[in-house]
C-alpha positions as CSV (number, residue, x, y, z in Angstrom):
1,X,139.8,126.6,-0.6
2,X,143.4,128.0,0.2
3,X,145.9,124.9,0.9
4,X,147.5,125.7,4.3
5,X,150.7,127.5,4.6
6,X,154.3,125.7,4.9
7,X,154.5,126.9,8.5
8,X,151.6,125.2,9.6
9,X,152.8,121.8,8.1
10,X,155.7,122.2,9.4
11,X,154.2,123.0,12.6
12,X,151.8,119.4,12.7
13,X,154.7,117.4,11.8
14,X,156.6,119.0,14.9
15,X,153.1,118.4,16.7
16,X,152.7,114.7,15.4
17,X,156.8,113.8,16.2
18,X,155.9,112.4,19.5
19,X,153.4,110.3,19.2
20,X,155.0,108.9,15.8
21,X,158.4,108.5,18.6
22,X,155.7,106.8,21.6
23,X,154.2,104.0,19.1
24,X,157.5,103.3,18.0
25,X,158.4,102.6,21.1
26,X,156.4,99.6,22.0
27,X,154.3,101.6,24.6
28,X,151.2,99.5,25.7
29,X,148.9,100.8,28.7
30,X,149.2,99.1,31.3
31,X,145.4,98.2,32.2
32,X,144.4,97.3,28.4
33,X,144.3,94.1,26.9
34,X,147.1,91.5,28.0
35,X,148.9,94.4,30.0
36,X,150.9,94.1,32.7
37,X,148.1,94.9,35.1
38,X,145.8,92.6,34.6
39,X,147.7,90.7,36.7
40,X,146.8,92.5,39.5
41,X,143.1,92.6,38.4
42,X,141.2,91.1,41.2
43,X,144.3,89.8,43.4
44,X,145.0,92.3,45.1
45,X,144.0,92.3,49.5
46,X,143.9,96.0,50.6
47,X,144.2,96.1,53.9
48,X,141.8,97.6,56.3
49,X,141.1,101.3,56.9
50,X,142.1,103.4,59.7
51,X,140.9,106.2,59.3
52,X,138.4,108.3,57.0
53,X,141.3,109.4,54.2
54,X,142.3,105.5,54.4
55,X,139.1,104.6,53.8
56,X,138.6,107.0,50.5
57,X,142.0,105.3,49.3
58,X,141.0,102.0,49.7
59,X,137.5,102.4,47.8
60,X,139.4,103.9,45.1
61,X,142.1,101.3,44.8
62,X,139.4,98.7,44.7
63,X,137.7,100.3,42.4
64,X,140.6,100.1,40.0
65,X,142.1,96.3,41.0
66,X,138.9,95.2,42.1
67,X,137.8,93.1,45.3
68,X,139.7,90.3,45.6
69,X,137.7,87.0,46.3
70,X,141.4,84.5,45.9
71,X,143.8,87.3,46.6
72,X,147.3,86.6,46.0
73,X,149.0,89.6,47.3
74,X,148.2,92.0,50.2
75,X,148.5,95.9,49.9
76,X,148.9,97.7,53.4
77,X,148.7,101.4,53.0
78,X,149.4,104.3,55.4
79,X,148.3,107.4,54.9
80,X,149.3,110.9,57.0
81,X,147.4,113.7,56.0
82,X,148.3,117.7,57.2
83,X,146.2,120.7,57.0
84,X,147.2,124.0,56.4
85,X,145.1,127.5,56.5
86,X,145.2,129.2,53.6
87,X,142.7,132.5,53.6
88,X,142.2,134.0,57.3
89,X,139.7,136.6,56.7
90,X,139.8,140.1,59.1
91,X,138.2,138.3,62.6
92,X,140.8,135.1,62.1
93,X,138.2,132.6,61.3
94,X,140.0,130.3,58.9
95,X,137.7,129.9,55.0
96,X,139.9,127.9,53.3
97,X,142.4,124.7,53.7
98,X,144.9,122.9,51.9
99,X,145.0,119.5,52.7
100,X,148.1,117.6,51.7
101,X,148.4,113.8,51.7
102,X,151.1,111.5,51.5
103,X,150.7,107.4,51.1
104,X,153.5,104.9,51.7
105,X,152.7,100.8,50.6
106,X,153.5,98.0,50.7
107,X,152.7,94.8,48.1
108,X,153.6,91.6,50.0
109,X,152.9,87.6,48.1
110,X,150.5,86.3,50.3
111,X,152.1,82.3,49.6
């Protein structure tokens, strides 16, 4: 068993810098134990969707803050969505899209 080079070490140390630099920090996530999110957790009244987009939004915020049976604060989202063409194949017909979205919200206290 060969021990490794001096490059390599070198190389794990430069590797391992920013993570030694992130816990020094005091990061936390945000959505772990006693975070900062929890106090969101099942508060939270999204408004209802519009359309089919608002509608995929809304199932996925809820399914991160959860339904809110005492909400505290109300969410009302807007979402635009635009579509462009991307491959036109030799008769015009349109094969693939690109579909860009763009959400704007806002959190209001519900007291």
């Amino acid at each position: 068993m060969s021990l490794p080079k001096p490059t390599h070490m070198r190389r794990r140390f430069l590797l391992a810098l920013p993570l030694l630099a992130l816990a020094a920090c005091g990061f936390e996530p945000v959505y772990g134990p006693g975070g900062a999110g929890t106090a969101l957790q099942n508060r939270v009244l999204v408004d209802a969707p519009e359309d089919r987009f608002g509608y995929f939004l809304v199932r996925e915020v809820e399914s991160r803050l959860g339904r809110a049976a005492t909400p505290r604060w109300g969410l009302a989202l807007t979402t635009t969505t635009t579509e462009d063409g991307l491959a036109i194949d030799s008769e015009g017909n349109t094969r693939r899209y690109n579909l860009l979205g763009t959400t704007s919200y806002a959190l209001r206290d519900l007291d």
